[in-house]
N, C-alpha and C positions, 0 to 999 in steps of 0.2 A: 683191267679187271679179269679179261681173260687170264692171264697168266698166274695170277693172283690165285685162282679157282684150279687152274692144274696143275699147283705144287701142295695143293691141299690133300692129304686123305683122310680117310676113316670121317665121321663125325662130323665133322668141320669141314666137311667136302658139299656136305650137304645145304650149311649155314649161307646160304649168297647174298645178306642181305649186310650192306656194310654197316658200321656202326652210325647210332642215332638215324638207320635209312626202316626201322620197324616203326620207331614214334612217331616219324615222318608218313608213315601208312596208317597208323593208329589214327592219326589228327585228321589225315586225307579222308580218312574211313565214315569219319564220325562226320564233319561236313558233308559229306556224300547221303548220308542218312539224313540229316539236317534239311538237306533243300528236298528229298523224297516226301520228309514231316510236314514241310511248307506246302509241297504243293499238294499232296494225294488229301491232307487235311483240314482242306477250304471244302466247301459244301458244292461244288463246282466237281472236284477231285474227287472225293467220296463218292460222287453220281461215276465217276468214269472208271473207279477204282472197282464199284461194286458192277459195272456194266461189263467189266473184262474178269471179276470174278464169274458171274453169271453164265458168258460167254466160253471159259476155259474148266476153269477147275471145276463147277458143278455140271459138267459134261463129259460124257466119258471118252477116255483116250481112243481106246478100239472101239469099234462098232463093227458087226456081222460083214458088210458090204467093204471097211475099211482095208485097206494096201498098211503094209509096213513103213513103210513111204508117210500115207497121210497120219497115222498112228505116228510118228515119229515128228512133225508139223505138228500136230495139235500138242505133245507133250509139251517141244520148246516153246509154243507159245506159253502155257502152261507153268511154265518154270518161270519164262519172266513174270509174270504176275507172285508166284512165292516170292522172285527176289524182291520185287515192292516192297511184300507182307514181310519179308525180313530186314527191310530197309527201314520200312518202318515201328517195327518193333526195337529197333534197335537206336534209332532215335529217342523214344520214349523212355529209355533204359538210363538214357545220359543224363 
C-alpha cells in the first residue's frame, strides 16, 4: 500500500482509502453508533449518560484557580461525552 500511495500525486495522493474500504467504514460507523444507541438508551444509561453530562459539559472548562494542564483534562473528558451525544444522534438518523 506503501508504494501504492508514493507514486500517487496531486489529488489522489490524498485519497488512502482502497476501494469498497469507505462502505466498509460507513457500515463499521453505523454499528459503532448502534451499540452507543443500545446502551446509553436503557434507563440504566440515561442515568450515567446524564451523570457525565452534569459532571463535564455543564461545568466549566477553566476556572480562576485552574492550570492549563487541568483545563486541558476536563475539556477531553468533555469531548468524550459529545462523541456519545454524537454517537448517538447519529444512530437515531439510521
Amino acid at each position: 500500500m506503501i508504494e501504492q500511495i508514493k507514486t500517487q500525486t496531486g489529488w489522489a495522493a490524498l485519497d488512502i482509502e482502497g476501494p469498497g474500504e469507505n462502505k466498509q467504514n460507513a457500515s463499521k460507523g453505523r454499528e459503532i453508533a448502534s451499540r452507543f444507541h443500545e446502551c446509553f438508551r436503557t434507563e440504566a444509561g440515561q442515568y450515567v449518560l446524564n451523570r457525565l453530562i452534569s459532571i463535564t459539559l455543564l461545568r466549566p472548562t477553566v476556572t480562576p484557580a485552574a492550570t492549563q494542564f487541568e483545563a486541558g483534562i476536563r475539556e477531553g473528558r468533555a469531548d468524550i461525552v459529545r462523541q456519545i451525544l454524537t454517537q448517538l444522534e447519529t444512530a437515531e438518523k439510521q
